[in-house]
C-alpha positions as CSV (number, residue, x, y, z in Angstrom):
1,X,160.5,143.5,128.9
2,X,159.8,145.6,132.2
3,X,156.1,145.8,133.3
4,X,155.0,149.4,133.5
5,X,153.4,149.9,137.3
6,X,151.9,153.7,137.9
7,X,151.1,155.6,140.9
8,X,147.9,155.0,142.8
9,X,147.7,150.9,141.1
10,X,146.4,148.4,143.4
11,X,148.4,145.1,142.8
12,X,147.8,141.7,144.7
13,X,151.2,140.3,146.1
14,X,152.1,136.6,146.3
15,X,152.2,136.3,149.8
16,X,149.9,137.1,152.5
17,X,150.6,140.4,154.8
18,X,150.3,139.7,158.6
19,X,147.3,142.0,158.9
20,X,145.8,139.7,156.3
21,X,145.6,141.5,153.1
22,X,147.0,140.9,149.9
23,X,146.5,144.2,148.5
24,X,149.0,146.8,148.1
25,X,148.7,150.5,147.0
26,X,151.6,152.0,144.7
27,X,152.9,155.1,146.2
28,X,156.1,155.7,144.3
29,X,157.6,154.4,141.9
30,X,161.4,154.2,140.3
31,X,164.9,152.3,141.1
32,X,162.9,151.1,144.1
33,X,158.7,150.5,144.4
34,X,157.1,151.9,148.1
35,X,153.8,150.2,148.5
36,X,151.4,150.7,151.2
37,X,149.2,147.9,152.6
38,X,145.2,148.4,151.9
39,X,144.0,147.5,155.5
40,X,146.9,148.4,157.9
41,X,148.3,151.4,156.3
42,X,152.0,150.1,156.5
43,X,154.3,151.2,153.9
44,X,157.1,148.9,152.5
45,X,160.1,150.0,150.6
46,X,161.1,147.4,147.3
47,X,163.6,146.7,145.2
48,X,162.2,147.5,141.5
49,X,163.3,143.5,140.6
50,X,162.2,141.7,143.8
51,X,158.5,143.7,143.7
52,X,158.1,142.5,140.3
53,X,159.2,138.8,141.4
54,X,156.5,139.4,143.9
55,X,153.3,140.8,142.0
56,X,150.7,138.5,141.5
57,X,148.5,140.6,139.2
58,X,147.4,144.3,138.9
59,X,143.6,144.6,140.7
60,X,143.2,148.2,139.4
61,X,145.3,151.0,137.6
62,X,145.7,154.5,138.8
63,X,146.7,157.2,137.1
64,X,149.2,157.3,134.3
65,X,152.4,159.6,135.1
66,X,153.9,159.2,131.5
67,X,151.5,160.0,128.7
């Protein structure tokens, strides 16, 4: 089954971001996942199966989009 990720949820990636951080904003969401790093800013494009390969755990959820 498919985890559900929503805009605006903070998830903790498996491996470490250059800057430092972990943490990773959801900005949208669909076919392909765009996050954006917590302390740089920088925004990164994923594959909906390879960012789920990649999540650790969720930190915080956002808002729901589908209710």
């Amino acid at each position: 089954m498919p985890k559900e990720f929503n805009i605006g949820d903070v998830v903790e990636l498996k491996k470490t971001h250059p800057c430092g951080s972990k943490e990773w904003e959801i900005i949208r969401v669909g076919a392909d996942i765009k996050i954006k790093c917590m302390i740089c800013g920088r925004l990164l494009m994923l594959p909906r199966n390879k960012f789920e390969k990649d999540v650790k755990k969720t930190v915080s959820e956002g808002k729901k989009t589908s209710e």
